[in-house]
C-alpha positions as CSV (number, residue, x, y, z in Angstrom):
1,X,-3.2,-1.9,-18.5
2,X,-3.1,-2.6,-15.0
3,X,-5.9,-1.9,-12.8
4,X,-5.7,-1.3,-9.0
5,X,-8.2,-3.3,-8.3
6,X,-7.2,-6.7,-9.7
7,X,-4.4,-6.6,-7.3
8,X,-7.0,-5.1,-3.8
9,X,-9.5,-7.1,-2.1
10,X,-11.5,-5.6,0.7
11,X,-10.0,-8.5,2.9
12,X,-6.4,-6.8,2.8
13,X,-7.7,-3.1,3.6
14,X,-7.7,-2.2,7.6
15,X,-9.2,0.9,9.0
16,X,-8.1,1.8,11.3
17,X,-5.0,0.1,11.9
18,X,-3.9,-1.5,15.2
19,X,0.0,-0.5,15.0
20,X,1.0,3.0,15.5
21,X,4.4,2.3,14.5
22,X,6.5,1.6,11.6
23,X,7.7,-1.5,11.7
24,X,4.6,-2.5,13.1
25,X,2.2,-1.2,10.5
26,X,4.2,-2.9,7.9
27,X,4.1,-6.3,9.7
28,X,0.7,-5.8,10.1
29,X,0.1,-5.3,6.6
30,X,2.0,-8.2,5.7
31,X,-0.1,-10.4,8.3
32,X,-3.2,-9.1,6.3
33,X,-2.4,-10.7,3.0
34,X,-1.7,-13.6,4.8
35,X,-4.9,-14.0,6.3
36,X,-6.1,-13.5,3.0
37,X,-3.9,-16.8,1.4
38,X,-2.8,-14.0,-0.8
39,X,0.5,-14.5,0.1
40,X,2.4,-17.9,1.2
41,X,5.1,-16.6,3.8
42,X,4.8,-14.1,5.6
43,X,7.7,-14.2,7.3
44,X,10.0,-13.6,4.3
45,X,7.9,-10.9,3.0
46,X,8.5,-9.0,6.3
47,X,11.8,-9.4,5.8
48,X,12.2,-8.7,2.5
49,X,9.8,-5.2,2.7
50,X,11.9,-4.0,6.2
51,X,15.2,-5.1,4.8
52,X,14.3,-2.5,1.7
53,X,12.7,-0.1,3.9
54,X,15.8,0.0,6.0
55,X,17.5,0.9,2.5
56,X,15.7,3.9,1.9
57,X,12.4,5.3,3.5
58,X,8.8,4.7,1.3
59,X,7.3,7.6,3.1
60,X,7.2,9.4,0.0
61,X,5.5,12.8,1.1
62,X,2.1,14.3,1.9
63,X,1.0,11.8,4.5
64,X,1.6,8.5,2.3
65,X,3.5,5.9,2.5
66,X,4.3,2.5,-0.4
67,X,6.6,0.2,1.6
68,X,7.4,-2.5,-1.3
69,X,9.2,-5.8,-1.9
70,X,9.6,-8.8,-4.3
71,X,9.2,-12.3,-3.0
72,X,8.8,-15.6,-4.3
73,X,6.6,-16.2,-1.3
74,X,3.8,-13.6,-3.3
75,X,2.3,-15.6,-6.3
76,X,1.3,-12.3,-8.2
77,X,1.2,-8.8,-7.6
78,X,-0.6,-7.7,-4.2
79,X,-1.6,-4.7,-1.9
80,X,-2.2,-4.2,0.8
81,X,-4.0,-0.7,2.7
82,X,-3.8,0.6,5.9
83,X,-5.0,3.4,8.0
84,X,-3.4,4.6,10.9
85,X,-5.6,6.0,13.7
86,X,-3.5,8.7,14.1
87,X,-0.9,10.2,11.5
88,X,2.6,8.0,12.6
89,X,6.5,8.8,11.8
90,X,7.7,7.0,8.6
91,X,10.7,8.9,8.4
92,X,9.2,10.6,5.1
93,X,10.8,12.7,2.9
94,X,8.7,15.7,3.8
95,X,9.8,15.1,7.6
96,X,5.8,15.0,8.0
97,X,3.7,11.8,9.3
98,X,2.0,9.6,7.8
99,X,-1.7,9.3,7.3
100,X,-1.9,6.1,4.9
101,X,0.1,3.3,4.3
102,X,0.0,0.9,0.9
103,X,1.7,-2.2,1.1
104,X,2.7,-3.7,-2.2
105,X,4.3,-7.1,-2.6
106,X,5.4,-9.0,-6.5
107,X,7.3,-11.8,-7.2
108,X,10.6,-10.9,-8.1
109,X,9.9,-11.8,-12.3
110,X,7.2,-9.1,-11.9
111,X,9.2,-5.8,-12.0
112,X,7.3,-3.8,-15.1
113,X,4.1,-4.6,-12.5
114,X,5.1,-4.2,-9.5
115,X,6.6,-0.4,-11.6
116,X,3.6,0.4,-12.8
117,X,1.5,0.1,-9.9
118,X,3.6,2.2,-7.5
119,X,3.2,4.4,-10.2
120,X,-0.5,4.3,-10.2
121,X,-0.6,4.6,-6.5
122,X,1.3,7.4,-6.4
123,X,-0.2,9.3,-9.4
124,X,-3.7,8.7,-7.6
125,X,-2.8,10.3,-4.2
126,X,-0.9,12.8,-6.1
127,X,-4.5,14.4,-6.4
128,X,-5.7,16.7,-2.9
129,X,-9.4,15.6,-2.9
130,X,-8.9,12.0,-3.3
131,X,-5.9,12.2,-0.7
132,X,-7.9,13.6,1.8
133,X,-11.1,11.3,1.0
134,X,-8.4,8.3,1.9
135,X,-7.2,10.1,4.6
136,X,-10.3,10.5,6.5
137,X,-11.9,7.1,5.7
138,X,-14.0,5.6,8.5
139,X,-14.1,2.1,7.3
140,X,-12.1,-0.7,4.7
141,X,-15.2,-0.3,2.4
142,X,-15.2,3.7,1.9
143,X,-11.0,3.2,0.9
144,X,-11.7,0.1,-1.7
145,X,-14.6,2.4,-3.3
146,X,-12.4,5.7,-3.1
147,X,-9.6,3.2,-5.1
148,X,-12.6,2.1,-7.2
149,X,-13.5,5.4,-8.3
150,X,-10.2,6.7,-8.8
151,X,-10.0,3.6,-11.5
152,X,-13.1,4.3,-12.9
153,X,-12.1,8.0,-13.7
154,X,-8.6,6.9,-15.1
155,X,-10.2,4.8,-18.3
156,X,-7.3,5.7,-20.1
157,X,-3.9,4.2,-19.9
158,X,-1.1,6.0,-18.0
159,X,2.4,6.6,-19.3
């Protein structure tokens, strides 16, 4: 089962972030795992993860959005977290701004993974309280324990 927090390190979570932008708060992600030598290019993974967000938005509703991508420049599954300072147009679903951005980036051979942890993502801010605790976090450290808690209540396996 994957866990969240195998694939987060406190190194690639920014509150708040500097972009207020888009395309900026993805490239800014990006730049954050590469700081963190968890990915080796980080110029293909912007392209790959704005070249698919140009496909079709990742704001997926209710303030969040997953921009996503598969690159041989990634060694293994990774995310990244950002918070915006203020809420910032993602052209989401729900028309609404967005208050949180996660940033995930697999190797291409990696697609049940890279799957199940949008899955997990989403299923976790799927729930108000812990959407609203991301939301209104003040620092990198009070969104890694809010994703560490979330894990630690979700023992089981999801479908």
């Amino acid at each position: 089962m994957l866990n969240l927090l195998d694939i987060l390190s406190l190194k690639s979570i920014k509150v708040p972030l500097a972009a207020t932008e888009k395309k900026a708060v993805v490239f800014e992600l990006v730049d954050l795992l590469a700081e963190a030598k968890l990915i080796s290019d980080a110029q293909k993974i912007k392209t790959v993860v704005w070249e698919r967000e140009q496909q079709r938005t990742t704001g997926i509703g209710e303030g969040l959005a997953i921009p996503h991508g598969k690159s041989p420049a990634a060694s293994g599954l990774v995310m990244a977290i950002g918070r915006p300072t203020e809420p910032i147009d993602f052209d989401a679903i729900d028309k609404r701004p967005v208050r949180l951005v996660v940033l995930l980036v697999s190797p291409p051979e990696k697609t049940a993974d890279h799957i199940q942890a949008l899955g997990r993502i989403s299923r976790m801010m799927s729930d108000p309280k812990t959407r609203l605790a991301a939301y209104n976090a003040e620092s990198a450290e009070d969104l890694y324990r809010l994703f560490e808690q979330a894990e630690q209540s979700t023992g089981a396996p999801m479908a």
